[in-house]
N, C-alpha and C positions, 0 to 999 in steps of 0.2 A: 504494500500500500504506500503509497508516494506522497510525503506531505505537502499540503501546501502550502503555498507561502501564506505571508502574514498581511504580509502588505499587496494588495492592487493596486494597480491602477486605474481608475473610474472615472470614464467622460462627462465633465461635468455638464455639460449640451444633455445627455440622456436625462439625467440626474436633474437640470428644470425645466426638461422637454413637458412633466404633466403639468405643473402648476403654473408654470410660466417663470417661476422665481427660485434659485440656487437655493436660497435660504427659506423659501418657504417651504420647498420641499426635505431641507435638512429637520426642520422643525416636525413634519411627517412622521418622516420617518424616524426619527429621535420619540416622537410619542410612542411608535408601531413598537418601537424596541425597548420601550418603557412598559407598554404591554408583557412582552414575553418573557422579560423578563421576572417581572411581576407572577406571570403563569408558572414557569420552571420553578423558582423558590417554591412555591406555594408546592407543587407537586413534590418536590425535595423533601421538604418540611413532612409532608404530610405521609411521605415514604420512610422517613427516616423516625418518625414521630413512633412507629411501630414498635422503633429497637428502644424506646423509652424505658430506664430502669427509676425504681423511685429509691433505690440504693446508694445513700452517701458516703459507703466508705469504699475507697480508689479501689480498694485491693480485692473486694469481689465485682470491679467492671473489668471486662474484658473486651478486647477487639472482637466485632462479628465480621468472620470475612464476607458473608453476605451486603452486609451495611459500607465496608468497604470500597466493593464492586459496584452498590450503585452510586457512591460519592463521584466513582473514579468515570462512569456512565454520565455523570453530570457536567463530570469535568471535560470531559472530549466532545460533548456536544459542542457546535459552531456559539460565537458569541452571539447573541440579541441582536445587538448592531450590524451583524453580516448578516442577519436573516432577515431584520427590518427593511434593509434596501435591496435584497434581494425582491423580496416581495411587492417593495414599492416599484420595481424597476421590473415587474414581471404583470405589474397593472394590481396585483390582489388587495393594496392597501384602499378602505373608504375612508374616504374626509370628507371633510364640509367647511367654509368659512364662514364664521360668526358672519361675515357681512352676506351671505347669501341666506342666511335662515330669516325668516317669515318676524316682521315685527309686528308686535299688535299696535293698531291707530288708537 
């Protein structure tokens, strides 16, 4: 399996091709990735919540290599941020701008 790199390069044209603006699309997409990230923790949390011990003393906790493997399953997932502009730059992010939603008179 062949890593890859860390760094892109990303056309910044593509990147405010939908919104019309570099930076309004970085804001997008910075929400989208504020999202997933938010999702993953919560899923983490809630995996990890299982191996919960109410035991205070060190010396009967031990490693679960279970709980282990999935820390390490969390940790090689792609970051938030590459998957937020992935998504945004494949069309699947929705937005809306405050100034386009419905005011009441």
């Amino acid at each position: 399996m062949a890593n890859q790199p860390s760094i892109i390069t990303r056309d910044i044209d593509k990147i405010a091709a939908q919104t019309g603006n570099v930076y309004e699309s970085v804001v997008v997409i910075s929400k989208r990735a504020r999202q997933i990230a938010v999702n993953i923790k919560e899923e983490l949390n809630n995996k990890l919540a299982e191996f919960a011990t109410t035991v205070d003393n060190l010396e009967e906790v031990f490693e679960n290599r279970e709980q282990i493997e999935i820390s390490r399953f969390y940790e090689r997932l792609p970051k938030p941020t590459t998957t937020g502009l992935e998504e945004f730059l494949e069309g699947k992010v929705m937005y809306r701008r405050r100034s386009d939603e419905v005011k009441p008179e």
